[in-house]
C-alpha positions as CSV (number, residue, x, y, z in Angstrom):
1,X,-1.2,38.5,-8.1
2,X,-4.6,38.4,-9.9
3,X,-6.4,34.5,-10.1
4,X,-9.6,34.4,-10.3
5,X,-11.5,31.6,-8.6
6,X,-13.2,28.7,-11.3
7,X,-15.6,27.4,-8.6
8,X,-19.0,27.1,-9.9
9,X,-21.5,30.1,-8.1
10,X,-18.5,31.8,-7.0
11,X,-18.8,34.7,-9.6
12,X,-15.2,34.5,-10.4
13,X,-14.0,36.5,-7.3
14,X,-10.6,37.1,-6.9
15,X,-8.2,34.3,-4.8
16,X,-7.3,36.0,-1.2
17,X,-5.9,33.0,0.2
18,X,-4.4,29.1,0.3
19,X,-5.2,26.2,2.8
20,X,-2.4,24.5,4.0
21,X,-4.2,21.6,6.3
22,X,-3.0,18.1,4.7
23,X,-6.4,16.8,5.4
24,X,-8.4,18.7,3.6
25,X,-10.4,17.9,0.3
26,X,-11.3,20.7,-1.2
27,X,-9.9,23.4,-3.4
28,X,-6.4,25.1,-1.7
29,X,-6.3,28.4,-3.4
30,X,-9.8,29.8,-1.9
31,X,-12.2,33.3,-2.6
32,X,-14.9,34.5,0.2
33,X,-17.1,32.0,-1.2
34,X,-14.8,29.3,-0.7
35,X,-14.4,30.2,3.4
36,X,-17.3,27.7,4.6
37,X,-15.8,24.7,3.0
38,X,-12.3,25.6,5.5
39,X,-14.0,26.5,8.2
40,X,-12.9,23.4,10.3
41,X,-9.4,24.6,10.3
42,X,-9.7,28.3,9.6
43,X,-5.9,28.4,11.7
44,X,-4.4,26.5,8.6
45,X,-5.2,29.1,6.0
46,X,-2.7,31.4,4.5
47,X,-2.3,34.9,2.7
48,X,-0.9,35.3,-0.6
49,X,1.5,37.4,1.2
50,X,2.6,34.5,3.5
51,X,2.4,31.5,0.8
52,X,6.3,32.2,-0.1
53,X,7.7,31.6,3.5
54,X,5.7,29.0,3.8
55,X,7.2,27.3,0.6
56,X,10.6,28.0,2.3
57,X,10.0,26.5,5.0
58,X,8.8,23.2,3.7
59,X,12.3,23.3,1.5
60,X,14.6,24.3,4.4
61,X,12.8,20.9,6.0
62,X,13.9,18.6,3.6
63,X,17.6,20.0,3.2
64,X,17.9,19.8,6.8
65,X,17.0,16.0,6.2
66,X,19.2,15.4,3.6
67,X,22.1,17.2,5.6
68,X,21.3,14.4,8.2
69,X,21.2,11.6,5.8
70,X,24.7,13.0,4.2
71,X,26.4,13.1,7.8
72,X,25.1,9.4,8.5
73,X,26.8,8.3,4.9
74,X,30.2,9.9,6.0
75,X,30.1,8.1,9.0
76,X,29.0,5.1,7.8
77,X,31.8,5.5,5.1
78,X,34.0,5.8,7.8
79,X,33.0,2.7,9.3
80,X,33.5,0.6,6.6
81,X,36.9,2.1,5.4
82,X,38.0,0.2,8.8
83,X,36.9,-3.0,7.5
84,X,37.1,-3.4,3.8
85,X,40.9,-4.0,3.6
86,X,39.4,-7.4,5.2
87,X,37.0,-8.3,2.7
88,X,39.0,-10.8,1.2
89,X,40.2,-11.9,4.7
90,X,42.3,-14.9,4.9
91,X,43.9,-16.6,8.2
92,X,47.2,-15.4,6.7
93,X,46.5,-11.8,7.8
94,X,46.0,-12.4,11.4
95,X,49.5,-13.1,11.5
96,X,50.7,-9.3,10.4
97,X,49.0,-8.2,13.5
98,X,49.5,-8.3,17.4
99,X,47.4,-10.4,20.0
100,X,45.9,-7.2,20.9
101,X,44.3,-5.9,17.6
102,X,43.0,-9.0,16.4
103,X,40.9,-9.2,20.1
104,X,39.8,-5.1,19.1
105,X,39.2,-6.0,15.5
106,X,37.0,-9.3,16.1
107,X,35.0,-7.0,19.1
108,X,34.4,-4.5,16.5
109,X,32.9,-7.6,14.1
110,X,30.8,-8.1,17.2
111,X,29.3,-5.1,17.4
112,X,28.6,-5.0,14.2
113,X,26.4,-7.7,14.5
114,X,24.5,-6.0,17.5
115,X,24.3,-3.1,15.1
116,X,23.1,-5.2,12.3
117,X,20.0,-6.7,14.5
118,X,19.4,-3.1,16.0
119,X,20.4,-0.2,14.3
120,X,20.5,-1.2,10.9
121,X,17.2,-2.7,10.3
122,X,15.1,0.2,11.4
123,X,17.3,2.6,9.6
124,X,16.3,0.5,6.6
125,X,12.7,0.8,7.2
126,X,12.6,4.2,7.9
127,X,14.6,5.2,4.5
128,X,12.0,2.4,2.5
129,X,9.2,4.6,4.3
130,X,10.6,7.8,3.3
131,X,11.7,6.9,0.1
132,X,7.5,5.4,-0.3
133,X,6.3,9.0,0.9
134,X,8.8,11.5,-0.9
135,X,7.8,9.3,-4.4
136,X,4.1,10.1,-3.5
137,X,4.7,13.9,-2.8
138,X,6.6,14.0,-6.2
139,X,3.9,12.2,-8.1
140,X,1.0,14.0,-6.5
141,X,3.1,17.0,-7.8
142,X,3.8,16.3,-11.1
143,X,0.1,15.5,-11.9
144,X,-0.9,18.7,-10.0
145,X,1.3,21.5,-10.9
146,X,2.0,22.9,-14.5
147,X,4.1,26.2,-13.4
148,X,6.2,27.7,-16.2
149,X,8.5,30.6,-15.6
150,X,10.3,31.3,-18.9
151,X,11.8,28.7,-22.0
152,X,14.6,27.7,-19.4
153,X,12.6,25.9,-16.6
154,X,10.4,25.0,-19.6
155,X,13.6,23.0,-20.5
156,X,14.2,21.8,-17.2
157,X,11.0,20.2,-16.3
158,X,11.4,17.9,-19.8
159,X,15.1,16.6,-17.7
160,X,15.3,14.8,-13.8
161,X,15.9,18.0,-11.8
162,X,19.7,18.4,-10.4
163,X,19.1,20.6,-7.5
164,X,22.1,21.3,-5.2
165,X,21.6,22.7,-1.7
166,X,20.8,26.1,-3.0
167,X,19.8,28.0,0.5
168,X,22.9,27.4,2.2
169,X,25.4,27.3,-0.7
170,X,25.0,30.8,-2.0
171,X,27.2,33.0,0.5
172,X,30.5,34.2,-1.0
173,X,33.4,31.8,0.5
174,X,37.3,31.7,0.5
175,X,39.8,29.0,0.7
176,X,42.5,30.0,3.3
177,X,46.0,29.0,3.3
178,X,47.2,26.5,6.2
179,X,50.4,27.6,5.7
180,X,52.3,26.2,8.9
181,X,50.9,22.2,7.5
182,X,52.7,23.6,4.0
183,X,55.4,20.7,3.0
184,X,58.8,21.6,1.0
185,X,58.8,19.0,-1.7
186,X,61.6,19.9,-4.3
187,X,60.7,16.8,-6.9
188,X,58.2,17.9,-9.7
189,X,54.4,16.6,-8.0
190,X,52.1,16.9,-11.1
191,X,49.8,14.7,-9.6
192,X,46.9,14.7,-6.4
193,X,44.5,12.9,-5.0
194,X,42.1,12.7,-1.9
195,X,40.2,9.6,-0.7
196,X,36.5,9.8,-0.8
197,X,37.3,10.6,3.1
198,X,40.0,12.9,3.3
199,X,41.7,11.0,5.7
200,X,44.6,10.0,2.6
201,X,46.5,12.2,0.1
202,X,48.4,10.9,-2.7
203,X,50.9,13.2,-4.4
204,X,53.0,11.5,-7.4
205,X,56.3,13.0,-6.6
206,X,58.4,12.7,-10.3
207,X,58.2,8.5,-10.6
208,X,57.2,7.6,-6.9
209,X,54.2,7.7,-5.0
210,X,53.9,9.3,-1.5
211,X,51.0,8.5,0.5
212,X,50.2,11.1,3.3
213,X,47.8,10.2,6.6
214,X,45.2,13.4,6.4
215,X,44.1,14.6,9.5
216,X,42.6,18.6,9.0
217,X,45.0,19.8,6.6
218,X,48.5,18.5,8.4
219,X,50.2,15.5,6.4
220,X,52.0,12.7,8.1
221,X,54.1,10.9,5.3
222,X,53.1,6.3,5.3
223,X,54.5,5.0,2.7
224,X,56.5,5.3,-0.8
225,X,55.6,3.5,-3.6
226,X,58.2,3.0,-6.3
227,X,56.7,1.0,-9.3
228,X,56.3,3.8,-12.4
229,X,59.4,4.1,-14.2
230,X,59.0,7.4,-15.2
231,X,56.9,10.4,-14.1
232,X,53.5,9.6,-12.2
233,X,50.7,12.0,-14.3
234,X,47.2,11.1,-12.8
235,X,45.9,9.5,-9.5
236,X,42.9,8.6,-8.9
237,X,41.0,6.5,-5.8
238,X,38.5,3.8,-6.3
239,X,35.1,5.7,-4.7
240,X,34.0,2.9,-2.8
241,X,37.1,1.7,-1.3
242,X,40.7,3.3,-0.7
243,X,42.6,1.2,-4.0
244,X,43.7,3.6,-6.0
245,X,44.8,3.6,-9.9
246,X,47.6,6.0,-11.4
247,X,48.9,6.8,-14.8
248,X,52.1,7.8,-15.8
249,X,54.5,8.8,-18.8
250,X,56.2,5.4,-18.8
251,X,52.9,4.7,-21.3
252,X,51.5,2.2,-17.9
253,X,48.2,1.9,-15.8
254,X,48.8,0.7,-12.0
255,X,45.8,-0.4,-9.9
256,X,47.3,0.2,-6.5
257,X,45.4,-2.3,-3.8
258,X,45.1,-1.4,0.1
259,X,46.5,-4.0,2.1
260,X,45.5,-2.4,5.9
261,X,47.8,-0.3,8.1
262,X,47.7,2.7,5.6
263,X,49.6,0.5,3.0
264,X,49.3,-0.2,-0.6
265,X,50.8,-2.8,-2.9
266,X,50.6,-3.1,-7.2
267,X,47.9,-5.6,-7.9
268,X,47.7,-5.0,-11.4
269,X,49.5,-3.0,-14.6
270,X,47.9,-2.4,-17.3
271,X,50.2,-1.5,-20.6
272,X,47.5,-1.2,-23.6
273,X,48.8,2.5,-24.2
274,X,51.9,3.3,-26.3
275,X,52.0,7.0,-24.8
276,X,51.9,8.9,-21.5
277,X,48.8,8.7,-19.7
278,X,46.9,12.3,-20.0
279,X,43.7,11.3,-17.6
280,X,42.2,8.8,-16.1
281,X,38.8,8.0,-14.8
282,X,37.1,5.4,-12.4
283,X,33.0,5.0,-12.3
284,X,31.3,5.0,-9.2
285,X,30.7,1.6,-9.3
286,X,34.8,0.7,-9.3
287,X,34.2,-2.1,-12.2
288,X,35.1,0.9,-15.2
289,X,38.1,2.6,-15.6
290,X,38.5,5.3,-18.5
291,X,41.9,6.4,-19.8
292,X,43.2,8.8,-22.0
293,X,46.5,9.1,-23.8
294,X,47.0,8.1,-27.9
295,X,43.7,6.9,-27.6
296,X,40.4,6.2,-25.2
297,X,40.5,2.8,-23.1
298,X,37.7,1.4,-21.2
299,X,39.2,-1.0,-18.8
300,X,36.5,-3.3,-17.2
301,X,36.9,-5.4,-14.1
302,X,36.6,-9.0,-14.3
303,X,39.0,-11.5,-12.6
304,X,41.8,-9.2,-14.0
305,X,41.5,-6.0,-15.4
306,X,41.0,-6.3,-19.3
307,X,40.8,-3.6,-21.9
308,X,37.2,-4.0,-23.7
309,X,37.2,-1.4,-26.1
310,X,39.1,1.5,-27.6
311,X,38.1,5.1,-29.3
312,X,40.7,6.1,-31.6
313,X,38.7,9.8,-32.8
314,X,41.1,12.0,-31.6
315,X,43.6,12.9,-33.9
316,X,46.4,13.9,-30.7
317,X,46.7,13.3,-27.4
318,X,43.5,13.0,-24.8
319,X,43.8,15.6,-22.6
320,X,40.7,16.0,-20.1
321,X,37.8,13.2,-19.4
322,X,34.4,13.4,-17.4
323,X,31.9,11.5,-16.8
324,X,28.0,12.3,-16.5
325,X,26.1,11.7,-13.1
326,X,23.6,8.4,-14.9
327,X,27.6,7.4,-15.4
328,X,26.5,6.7,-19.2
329,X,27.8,9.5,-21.2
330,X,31.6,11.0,-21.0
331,X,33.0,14.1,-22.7
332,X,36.6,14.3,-23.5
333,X,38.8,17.0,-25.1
334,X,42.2,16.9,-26.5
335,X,44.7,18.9,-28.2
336,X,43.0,18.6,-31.8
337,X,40.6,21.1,-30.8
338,X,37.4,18.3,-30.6
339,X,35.2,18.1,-28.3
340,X,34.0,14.0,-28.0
341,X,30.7,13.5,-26.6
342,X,30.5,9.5,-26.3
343,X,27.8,7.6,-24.6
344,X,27.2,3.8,-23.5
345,X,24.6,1.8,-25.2
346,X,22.0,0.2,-23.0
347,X,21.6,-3.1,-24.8
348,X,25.4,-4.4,-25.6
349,X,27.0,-1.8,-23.1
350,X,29.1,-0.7,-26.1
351,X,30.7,3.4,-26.1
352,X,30.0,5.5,-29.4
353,X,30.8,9.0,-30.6
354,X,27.3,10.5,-30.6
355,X,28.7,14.4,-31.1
356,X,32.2,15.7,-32.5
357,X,32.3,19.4,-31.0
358,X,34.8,21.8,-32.8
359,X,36.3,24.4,-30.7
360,X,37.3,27.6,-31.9
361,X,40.8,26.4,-30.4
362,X,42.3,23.3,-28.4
363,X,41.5,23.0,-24.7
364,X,43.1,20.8,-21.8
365,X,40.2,20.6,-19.0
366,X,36.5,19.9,-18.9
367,X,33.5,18.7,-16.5
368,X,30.0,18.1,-16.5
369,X,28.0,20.2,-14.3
370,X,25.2,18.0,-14.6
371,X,23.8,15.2,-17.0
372,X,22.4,18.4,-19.5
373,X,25.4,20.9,-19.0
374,X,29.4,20.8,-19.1
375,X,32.4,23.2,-18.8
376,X,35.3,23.3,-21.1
377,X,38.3,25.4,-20.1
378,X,39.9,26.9,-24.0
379,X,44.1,27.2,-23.7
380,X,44.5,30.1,-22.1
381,X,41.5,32.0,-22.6
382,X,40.1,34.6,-20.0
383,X,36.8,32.5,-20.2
384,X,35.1,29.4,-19.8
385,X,32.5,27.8,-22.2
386,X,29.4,26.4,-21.0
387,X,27.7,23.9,-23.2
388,X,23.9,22.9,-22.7
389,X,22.1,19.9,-24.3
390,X,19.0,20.8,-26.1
391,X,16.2,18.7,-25.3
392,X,15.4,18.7,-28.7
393,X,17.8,16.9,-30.3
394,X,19.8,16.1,-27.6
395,X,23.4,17.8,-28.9
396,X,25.3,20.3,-26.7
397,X,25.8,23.6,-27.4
398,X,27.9,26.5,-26.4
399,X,25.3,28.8,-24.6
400,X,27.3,31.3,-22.5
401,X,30.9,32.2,-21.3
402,X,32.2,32.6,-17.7
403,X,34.8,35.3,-16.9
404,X,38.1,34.3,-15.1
405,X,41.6,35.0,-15.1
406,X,44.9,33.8,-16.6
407,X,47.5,35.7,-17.3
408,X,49.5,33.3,-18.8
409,X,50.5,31.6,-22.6
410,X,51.4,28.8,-21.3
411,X,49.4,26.0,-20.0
412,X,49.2,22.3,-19.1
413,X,46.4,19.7,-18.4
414,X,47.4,17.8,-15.5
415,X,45.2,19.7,-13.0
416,X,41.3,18.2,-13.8
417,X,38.3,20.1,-13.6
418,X,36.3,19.4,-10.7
419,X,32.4,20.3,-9.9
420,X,31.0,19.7,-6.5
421,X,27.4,19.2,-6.5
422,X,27.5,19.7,-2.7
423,X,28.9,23.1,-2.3
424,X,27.6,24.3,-6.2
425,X,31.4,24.9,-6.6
426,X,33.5,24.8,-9.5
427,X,37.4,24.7,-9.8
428,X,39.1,25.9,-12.6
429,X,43.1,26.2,-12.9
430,X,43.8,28.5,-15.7
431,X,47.4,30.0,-16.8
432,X,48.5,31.1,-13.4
433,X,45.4,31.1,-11.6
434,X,43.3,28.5,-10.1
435,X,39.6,29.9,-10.0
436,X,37.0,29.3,-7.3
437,X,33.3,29.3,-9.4
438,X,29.9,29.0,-7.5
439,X,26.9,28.1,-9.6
440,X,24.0,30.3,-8.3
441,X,20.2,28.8,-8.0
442,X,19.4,30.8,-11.4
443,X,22.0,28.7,-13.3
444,X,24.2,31.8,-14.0
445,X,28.0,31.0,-12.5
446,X,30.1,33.7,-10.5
447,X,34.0,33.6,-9.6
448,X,34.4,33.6,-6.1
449,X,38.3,33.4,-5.6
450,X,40.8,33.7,-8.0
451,X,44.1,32.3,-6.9
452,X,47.5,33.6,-8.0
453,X,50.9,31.5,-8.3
454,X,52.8,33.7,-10.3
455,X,53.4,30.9,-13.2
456,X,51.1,27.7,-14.6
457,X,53.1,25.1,-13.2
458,X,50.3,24.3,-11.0
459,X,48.8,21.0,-10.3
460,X,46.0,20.2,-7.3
461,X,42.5,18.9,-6.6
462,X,39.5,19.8,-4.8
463,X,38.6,17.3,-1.7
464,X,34.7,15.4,-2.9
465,X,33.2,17.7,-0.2
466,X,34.9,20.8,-1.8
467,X,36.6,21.8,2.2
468,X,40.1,21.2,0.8
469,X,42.2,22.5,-2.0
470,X,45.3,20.6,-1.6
471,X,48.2,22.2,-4.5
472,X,51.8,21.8,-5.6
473,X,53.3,24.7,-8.1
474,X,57.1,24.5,-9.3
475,X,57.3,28.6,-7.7
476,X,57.1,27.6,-3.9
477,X,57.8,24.1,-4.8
478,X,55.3,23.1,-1.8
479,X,52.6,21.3,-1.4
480,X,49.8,23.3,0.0
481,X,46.3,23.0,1.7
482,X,43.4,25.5,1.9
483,X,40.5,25.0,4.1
484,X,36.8,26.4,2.8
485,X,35.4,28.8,4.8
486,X,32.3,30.5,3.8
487,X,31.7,34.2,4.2
């Protein structure tokens, strides 16, 4: 590397070196001339050579603190899955349970409150103080640095940066089979669904619900839940508490709410369709649900679920939906070959068709990667497309294609797209495979695992942490759990 130093007198001599000391005031990258003005801490100077580890080092630092501050927000989930089914607590309740859990469930209150005057307060000061210095460090940067690599990060530095845990998520991986926690299950499941914890499964077996206890991939049955009457399409749990919502092709919406005791009871149907429900989404603030059948729905939460608007674009059934990360834009495809890119207004909260994408041919799944880039799955196609946002003028594009298998002509929606920022990890079912896709740090995606079932009667989801692929196909009429295990 050839930089010339820009310091006056110093006869444009060539840059040997940086300093590193956080003190210091004067220029980091230095020449010979420059030594004197470093000479106080000469043992925090570094060689070109060196600069890149360094670098590294600083960046393994930070992951390592934001693996910490992940593990203290499962627990902390965790914690208040316990209590939540008693946020609405009435007298009533104490009833349903024995002398002996009400005394462990009002010492658990208590220590709480110990908690609240202890623990919790100075884990609130130390994330306001970290959250005070990491916004200095990323203005101080900003202002300083002006590093441009090629048009692409060119691109990228015009957008918020969605960096995923690059260093430790780029080893090849597999999904392994847990085959002796496999169950038999004969009736048709089409539709699966993990907590934001793991710790529950839903499977939608034909018109019922079956509720399975989680513990590392075995399934103890809870409860049946008998409401649809017809067969049970989507499930989906609320992400901050474990009500659930499920769509089915008896044309209704069910908001499922937990009463304690790994039980649920219908709180709420919702009948605004007039066809079988395709997808369904929740946002991550549990006040929005999005469903797609006939038409769009935006369902918003107010004493009752009430339907606020509808998108009637497509021209056939609503296949696929996703949502963006700033929650304000959502992609949908459908069996008319559109793509619909819609997004929410920020002054009357309204939803409009901002881009109509036509596909060379229909498609049943999609996902945003991120709030500039999607996936779209085309029917039974040995490829996926990959669509970018210009930061122009702000449309998507197709920019590249993805290579994964199919083997099939047949094909069905009812196993979503999923991305997991956490473990850069794309699933994609496809025909008779269900592909495994890592997104490597240079934005370019690789197939990892490419599973075979022999026929596309295959319906499943990825756990929110990405360790478990739970599946039901109509060949081993099972449903089956894999465990991520990296290579």
């Amino acid at each position: 590397m050839q930089i010339t130093c820009t310091q006056a007198d110093h006869q444009n001599l060539q840059i040997i070196g940086f300093c590193i000391d956080n003190t210091c005031p004067n220029q980091r990258p230095y020449c010979h001339f420059c030594l004197p003005s470093h000479v106080q801490h000469i043992n925090k100077l570094t060689s070109q050579e060196l600069l890149s580890g360094w670098i590294k080092e600083r960046i393994l630092m930070v992951q390592n603190i934001q693996k910490n501050v992940q593990e203290c927000k499962i627990a902390l989930d965790s914690l208040i899955n316990v209590f939540l089914p008693y946020n609405n607590f009435n007298i009533q309740q104490l009833t349903e349970l024995g002398l002996q859990q009400i005394d462990q469930f009002i010492k658990g209150l208590c220590q709480m409150e110990n908690c609240e005057e202890q623990l919790f307060k100075q884990l609130k000061q130390a994330i306001d103080q970290t959250k005070s210095n990491t916004n200095e460090i990323i203005k101080k940067t900003k202002n300083q640095t002006n590093i441009k690599q090629n048009d692409n990060l060119q691109n990228r530095q015009q957008q918020p940066k969605h960096i995923c845990i690059v260093e430790q998520n780029q080893n090849p991986f597999t999904f392994d089979l847990i085959k002796q926690y496999s169950i038999k299950q004969d009736e048709w499941c089409i539709a699966i669904a993990f907590n934001k914890d793991q710790s529950i499964v839903l499977a939608g077996c034909n018109n019922d619900i079956k509720v399975f206890k989680h513990v590392q991939g075995k399934l103890n049955q809870v409860q049946l839940l008998s409401e649809h009457t017809d067969i049970v399409n989507t499930l989906n749990f609320m992400k901050n508490t474990n009500d659930f919502v499920s769509g089915s092709d008896d044309s209704s919406i069910i908001i499922w709410q937990a009463i304690g005791n790994y039980q649920w009871k219908c709180q709420q149907k919702l009948n605004g369709h007039s066809d079988i429900i395709y997808s369904l989404l929740t946002n991550n603030t549990d006040d929005l649900i999005i469903s797609g059948s006939d038409t769009i729905k935006f369902w918003v939460k107010q004493d009752q679920w009430l339907c606020q608007q509808t998108i009637s674009d497509h021209t056939y059934f609503v296949c696929s939906l996703s949502l963006n990360e700033q929650q304000n834009k959502l992609i949908s495809c459908s069996y008319d070959s559109q793509i619909l890119v819609i997004e929410q207004q920020k002054l009357d909260k309204k939803w409009i068709v901002t881009q109509k994408i036509t596909a060379d041919q229909e498609g049943q799944r999609l996902c945003f990667i991120n709030d500039f880039q999607f996936t779209f799955q085309p029917y039974c196609k040995d490829q996926i497309y990959v669509y970018d946002m210009d930061s122009n003028t702000k449309k998507y594009s197709m920019t590249k294609q993805i290579a994964v298998k199919c083997s099939s002509s047949g094909e069905n929606c009812f196993f979503p797209q999923q991305y997991i920022n956490q473990k850069c990890l794309l699933v994609n079912k496809n025909g008779n495979y269900v592909n495994l896709i890592r997104k490597k740090g240079n934005g370019d995606f690789t197939v990892q695992q490419s599973i075979e079932f022999g026929q596309f009667f295959i319906y499943g989801q990825l756990s929110d942490d990405g360790e478990y692929l739970i599946t039901w196909d109509s060949g081993s009429k099972e449903i089956q759990i894999r465990k991520y295990r990296q290579l």
